[in-house]
C-alpha positions as CSV (number, residue, x, y, z in Angstrom):
1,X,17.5,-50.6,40.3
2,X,20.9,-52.0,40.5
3,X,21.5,-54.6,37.8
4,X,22.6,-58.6,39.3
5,X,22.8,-59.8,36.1
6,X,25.5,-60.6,33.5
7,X,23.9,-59.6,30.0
8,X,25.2,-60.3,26.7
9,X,23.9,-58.6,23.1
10,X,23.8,-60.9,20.1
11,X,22.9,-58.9,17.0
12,X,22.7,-61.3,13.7
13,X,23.0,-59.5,10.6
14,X,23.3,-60.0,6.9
15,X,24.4,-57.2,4.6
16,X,23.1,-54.3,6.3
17,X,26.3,-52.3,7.6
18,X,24.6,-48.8,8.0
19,X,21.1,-50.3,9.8
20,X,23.8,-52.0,12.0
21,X,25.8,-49.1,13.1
22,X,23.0,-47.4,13.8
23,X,21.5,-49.8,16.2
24,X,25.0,-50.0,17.7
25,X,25.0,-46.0,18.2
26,X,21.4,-46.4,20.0
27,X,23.2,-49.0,22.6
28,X,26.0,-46.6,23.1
29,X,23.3,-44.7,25.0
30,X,21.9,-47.4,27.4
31,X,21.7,-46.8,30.8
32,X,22.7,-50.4,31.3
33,X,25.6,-51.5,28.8
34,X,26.1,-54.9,27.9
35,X,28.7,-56.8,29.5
36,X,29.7,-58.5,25.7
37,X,28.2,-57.3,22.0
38,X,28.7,-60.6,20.2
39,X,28.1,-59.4,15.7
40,X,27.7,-62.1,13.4
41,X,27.6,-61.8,10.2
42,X,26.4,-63.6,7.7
43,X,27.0,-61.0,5.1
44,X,28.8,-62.2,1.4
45,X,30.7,-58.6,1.5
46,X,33.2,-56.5,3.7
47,X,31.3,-53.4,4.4
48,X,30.3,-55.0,7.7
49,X,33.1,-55.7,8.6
50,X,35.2,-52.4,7.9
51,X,32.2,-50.1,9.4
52,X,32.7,-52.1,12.8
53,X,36.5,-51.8,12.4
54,X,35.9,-48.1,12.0
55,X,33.4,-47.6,14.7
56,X,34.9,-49.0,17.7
57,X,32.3,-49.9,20.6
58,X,33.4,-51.0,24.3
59,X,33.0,-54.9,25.1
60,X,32.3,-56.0,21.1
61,X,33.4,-58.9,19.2
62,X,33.3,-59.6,15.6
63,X,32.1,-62.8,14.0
64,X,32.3,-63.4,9.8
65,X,30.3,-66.8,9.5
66,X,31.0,-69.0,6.3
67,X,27.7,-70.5,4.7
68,X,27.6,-73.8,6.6
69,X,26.8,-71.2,9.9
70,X,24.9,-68.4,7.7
71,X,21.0,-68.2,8.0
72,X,19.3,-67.0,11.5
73,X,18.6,-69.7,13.4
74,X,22.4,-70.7,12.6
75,X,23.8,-67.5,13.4
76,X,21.8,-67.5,16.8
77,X,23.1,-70.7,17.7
78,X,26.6,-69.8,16.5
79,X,26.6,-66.9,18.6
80,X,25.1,-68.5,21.7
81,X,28.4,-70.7,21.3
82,X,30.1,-68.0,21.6
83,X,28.9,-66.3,25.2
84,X,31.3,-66.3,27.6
85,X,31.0,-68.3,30.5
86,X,30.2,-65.4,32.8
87,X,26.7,-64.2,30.9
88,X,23.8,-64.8,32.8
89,X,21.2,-63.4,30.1
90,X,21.2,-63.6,26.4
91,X,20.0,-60.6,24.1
92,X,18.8,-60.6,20.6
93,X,18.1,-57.7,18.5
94,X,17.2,-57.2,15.1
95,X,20.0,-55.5,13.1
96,X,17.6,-52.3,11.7
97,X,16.1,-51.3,15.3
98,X,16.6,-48.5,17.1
99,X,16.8,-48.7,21.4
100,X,15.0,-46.1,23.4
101,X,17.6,-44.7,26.2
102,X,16.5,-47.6,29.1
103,X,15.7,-50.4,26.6
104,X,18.2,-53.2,28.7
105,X,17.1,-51.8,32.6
106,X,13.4,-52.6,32.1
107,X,14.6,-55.7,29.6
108,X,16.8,-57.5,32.6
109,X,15.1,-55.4,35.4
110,X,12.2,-58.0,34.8
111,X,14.2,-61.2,35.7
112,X,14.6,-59.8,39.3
113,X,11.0,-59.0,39.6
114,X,9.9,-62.3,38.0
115,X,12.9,-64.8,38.9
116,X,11.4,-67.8,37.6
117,X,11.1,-65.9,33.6
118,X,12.9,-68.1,30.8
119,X,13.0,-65.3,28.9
120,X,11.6,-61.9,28.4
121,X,10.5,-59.8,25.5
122,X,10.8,-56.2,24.9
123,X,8.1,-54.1,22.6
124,X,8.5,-52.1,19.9
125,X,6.6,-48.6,19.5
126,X,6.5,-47.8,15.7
127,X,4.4,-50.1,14.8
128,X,1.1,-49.1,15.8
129,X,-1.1,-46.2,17.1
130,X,-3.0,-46.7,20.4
131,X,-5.4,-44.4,22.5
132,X,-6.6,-45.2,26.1
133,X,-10.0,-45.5,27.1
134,X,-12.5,-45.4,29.7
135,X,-14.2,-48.5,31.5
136,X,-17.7,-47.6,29.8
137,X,-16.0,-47.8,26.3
138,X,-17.8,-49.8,24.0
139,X,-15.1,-50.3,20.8
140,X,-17.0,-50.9,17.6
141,X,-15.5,-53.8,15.0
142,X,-13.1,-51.8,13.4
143,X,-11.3,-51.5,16.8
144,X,-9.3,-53.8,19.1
145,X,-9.1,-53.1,22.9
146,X,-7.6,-55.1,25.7
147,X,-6.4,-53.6,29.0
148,X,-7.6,-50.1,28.6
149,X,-6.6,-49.3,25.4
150,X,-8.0,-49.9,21.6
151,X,-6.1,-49.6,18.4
152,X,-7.3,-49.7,14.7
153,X,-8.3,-53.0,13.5
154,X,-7.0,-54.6,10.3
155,X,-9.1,-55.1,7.5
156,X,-8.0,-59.1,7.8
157,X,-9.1,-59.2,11.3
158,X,-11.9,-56.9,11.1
159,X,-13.0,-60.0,8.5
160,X,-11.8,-62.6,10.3
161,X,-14.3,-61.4,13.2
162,X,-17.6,-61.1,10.9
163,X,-17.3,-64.9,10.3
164,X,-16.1,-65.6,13.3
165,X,-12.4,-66.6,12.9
166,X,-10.8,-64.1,15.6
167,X,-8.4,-65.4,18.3
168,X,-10.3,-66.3,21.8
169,X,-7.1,-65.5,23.4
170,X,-5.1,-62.8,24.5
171,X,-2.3,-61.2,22.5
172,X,0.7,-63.5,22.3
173,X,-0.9,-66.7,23.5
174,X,-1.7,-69.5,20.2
175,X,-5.5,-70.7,20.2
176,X,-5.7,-74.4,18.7
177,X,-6.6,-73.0,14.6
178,X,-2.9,-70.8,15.1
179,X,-3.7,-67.5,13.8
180,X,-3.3,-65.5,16.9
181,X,-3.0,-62.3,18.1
182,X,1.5,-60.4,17.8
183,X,2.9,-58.6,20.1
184,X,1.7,-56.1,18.5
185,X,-1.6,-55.9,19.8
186,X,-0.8,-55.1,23.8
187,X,-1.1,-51.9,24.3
188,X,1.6,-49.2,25.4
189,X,0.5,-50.0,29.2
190,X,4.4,-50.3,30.8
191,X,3.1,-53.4,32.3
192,X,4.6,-56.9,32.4
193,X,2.5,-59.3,30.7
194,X,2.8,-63.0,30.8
195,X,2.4,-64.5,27.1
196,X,3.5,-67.5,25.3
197,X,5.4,-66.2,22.8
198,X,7.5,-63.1,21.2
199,X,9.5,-61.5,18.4
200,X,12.8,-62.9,18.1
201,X,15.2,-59.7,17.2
202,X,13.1,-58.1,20.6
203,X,13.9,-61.0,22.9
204,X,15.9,-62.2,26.1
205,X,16.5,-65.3,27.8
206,X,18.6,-67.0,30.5
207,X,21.8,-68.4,29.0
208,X,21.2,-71.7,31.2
209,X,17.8,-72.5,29.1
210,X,19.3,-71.7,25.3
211,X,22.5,-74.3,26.8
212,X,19.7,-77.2,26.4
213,X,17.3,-75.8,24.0
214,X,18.0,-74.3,20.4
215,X,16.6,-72.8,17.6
216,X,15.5,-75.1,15.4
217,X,17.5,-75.2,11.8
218,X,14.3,-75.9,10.0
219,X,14.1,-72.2,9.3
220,X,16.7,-72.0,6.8
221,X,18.3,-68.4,5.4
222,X,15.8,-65.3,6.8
223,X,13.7,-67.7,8.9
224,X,10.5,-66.4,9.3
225,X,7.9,-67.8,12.2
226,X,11.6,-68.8,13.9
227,X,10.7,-66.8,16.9
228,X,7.4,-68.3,17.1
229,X,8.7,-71.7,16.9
230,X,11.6,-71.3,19.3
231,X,9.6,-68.9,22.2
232,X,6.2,-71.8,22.3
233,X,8.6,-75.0,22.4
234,X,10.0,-72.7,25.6
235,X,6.3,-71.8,27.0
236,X,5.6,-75.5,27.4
237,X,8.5,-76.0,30.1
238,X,8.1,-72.6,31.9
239,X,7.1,-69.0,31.4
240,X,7.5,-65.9,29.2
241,X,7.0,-62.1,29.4
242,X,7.0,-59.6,27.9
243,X,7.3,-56.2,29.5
244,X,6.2,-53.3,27.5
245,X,8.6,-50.7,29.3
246,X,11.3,-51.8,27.3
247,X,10.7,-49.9,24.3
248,X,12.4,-50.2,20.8
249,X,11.9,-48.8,17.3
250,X,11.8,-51.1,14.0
251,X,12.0,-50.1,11.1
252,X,12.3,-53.3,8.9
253,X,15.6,-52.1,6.4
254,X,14.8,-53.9,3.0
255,X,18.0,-55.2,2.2
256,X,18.6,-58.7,3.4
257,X,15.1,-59.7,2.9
258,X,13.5,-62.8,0.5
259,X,11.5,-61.9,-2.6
260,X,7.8,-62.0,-2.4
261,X,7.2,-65.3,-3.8
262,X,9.9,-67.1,-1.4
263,X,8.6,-65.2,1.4
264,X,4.7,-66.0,0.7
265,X,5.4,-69.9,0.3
266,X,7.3,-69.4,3.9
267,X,4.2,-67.8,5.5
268,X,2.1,-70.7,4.6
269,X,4.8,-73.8,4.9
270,X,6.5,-72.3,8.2
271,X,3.1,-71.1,9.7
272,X,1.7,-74.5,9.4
273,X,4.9,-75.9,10.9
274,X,4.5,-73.9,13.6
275,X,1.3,-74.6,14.6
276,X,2.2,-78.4,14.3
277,X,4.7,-77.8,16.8
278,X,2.0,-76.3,19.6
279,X,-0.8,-78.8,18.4
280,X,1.0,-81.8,16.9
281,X,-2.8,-83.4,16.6
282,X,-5.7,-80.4,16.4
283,X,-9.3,-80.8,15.8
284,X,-11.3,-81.6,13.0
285,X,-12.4,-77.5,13.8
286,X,-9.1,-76.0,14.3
287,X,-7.9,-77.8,10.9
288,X,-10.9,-76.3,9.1
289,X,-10.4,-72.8,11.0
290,X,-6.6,-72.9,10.0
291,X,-7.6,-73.6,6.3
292,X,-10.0,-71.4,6.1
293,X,-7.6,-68.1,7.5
294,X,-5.2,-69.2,4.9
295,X,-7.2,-68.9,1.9
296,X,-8.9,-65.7,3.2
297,X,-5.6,-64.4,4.0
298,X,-3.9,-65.3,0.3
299,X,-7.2,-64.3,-1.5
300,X,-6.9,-61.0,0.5
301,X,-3.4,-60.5,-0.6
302,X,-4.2,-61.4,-4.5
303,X,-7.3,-58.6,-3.9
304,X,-4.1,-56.3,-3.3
305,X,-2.9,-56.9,-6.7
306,X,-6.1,-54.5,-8.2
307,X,-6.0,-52.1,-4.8
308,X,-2.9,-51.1,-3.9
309,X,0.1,-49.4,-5.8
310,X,2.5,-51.9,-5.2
311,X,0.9,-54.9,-7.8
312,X,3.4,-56.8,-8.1
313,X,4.4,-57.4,-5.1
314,X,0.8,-58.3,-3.8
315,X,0.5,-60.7,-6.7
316,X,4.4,-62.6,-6.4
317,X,3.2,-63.2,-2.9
318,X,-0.5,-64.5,-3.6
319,X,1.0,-66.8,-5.9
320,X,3.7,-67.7,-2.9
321,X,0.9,-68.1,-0.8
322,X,-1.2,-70.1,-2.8
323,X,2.1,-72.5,-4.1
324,X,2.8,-72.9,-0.4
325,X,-0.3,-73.8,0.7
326,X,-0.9,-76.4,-2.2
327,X,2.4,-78.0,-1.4
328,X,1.2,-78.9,2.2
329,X,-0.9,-81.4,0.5
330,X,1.3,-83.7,-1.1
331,X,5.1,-82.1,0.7
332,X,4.1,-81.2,4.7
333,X,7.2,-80.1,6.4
334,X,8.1,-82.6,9.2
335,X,8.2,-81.7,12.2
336,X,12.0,-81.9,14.0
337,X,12.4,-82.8,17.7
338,X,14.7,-79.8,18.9
């Protein structure tokens, strides 16, 4: 399939110079190469910057952001700035993943089978084990299916479907209570599936649309639920897929990320900013649903603290969890028009 489009790759990254090189090595390979490799870096130190000086790759530029630009949403913003006129489609990556050899031809080969796509996600295959099945299958609870397939269940959902607290909607679509199903529960099918939402650092979408609409700055420093918030604000004006074909590994480097405690208050504050932004006024249900999920999830997580070998983790983030979701009563975020 010959390639129409004009494609740009905008990796952010912060302080993860071998992770990055690596990536950079696996887009070397690509049977479509982007026309421009925008970096920037949010990083406090030079290794970044001297591994990219001594790694030269065709069609790259290098970006060192001060601290009024650092953050995620910033440096996706900053870096959309940057495009050149020329790019038809933007690409973002996460800095620690790894692209299978044809990643960017079934990535961009899905805006000339579905013109009308604001953006497109790709999928990433490390994350999960998945078997395919027969029509007469009949998955027991400890199982998720859809399309053919069925995975293991977690032990949260597994839960959340004995009281009956599992999404009614497909994978990558947000029911009223939030709490949906990732990305990571459509199968490895090589199919194009329409959704409403998908991971940021495995994401495209057309240069015209992120000219209008941007990521919000709410999400300050690593930015969790940013993707979330950005890819549903763009469902609501037209559509999404997501084509599993375009295959990725992650492998989620350490380095870079927030401490347990700041990163269990962000699941609860940004989740339930979020959701505000899909369903600015849910029902009386959905509120007691979303409540609900939330203290099964931190009470879960504070249970890890007495199951699993990495206590104090599990117990920095129930207390993150539990802060953040306290703080909603008297400190709700509020909600920015983007």
């Amino acid at each position: 399939m010959p390639n129409k489009y004009k494609f740009c790759l905008i990796v952010c990254t912060y302080m993860r110079a071998k992770p990055l090189i690596d990536l950079l090595s696996s887009v070397n390979n690509q049977t479509w190469y982007p026309d421009e490799i925008l970096i920037i870096d949010g990083s406090t130190n030079d290794e970044t910057q001297k591994v990219i000086e001594t790694n030269k790759f065709q069609n790259l530029s290098y970006f060192l952001v001060d601290s009024e630009h650092r953050g995620l949403t910033k440096q996706r913003n900053y870096g959309i700035s940057k495009a050149s006129n020329f790019i038809d489609i933007v690409c973002f990556l996460d800095d620690d993943t790894i692209l299978e050899k044809e990643y960017f031809e079934n990535l961009i080969g899905t805006y000339s089978i579905f013109p009308e796509a604001l953006g497109v996600g790709g999928y990433i295959t490390n994350e999960s084990v998945w078997q395919k099945i027969t029509e007469d299958y009949v998955p027991n609870i400890n199982e998720y299916f859809f399309d053919g397939w069925k995975r293991k269940d977690g032990s949260r959902f597994v839960l959340r479907k004995k009281l009956g607290l599992d999404s009614n909607l497909p994978p990558c679509f947000l029911p009223e209570f939030s709490n949906g199903r990732s990305v990571g529960f459509l199968p490895p099918s090589n199919k194009i599936y329409e959704v409403q939402q998908f991971m940021g650092g495995v994401a495209s979408y057309k240069k015209s649309i992120l000219e209008s609409i941007k990521f919000s700055d709410y999400f300050e420093g690593y930015g969790l639920y940013e993707d979330a918030d950005f890819t549903l604000r763009l469902s609501n004006i037209g559509k999404l897929y997501l084509n599993t074909a375009a295959r990725l590994a992650h492998y989620h480097d350490s380095s870079g990320r927030p401490n347990k405690f700041s990163y269990g208050k962000m699941v609860l504050r940004n989740g339930w900013y979020v959701w505000r932004v899909k369903y600015p006024n849910p029902s009386l249900k959905a509120r007691f649903k979303w409540n609900l999920i939330a203290f099964l999830l931190t009470f879960i997580r504070f249970l890890n603290t007495f199951t699993t070998s990495d206590r104090k983790e599990a117990f920095t983030e129930s207390l993150g969890r539990s802060v953040g979701w306290f703080s909603l009563i008297f400190n709700k975020p509020k909600i920015r028009k983007e």
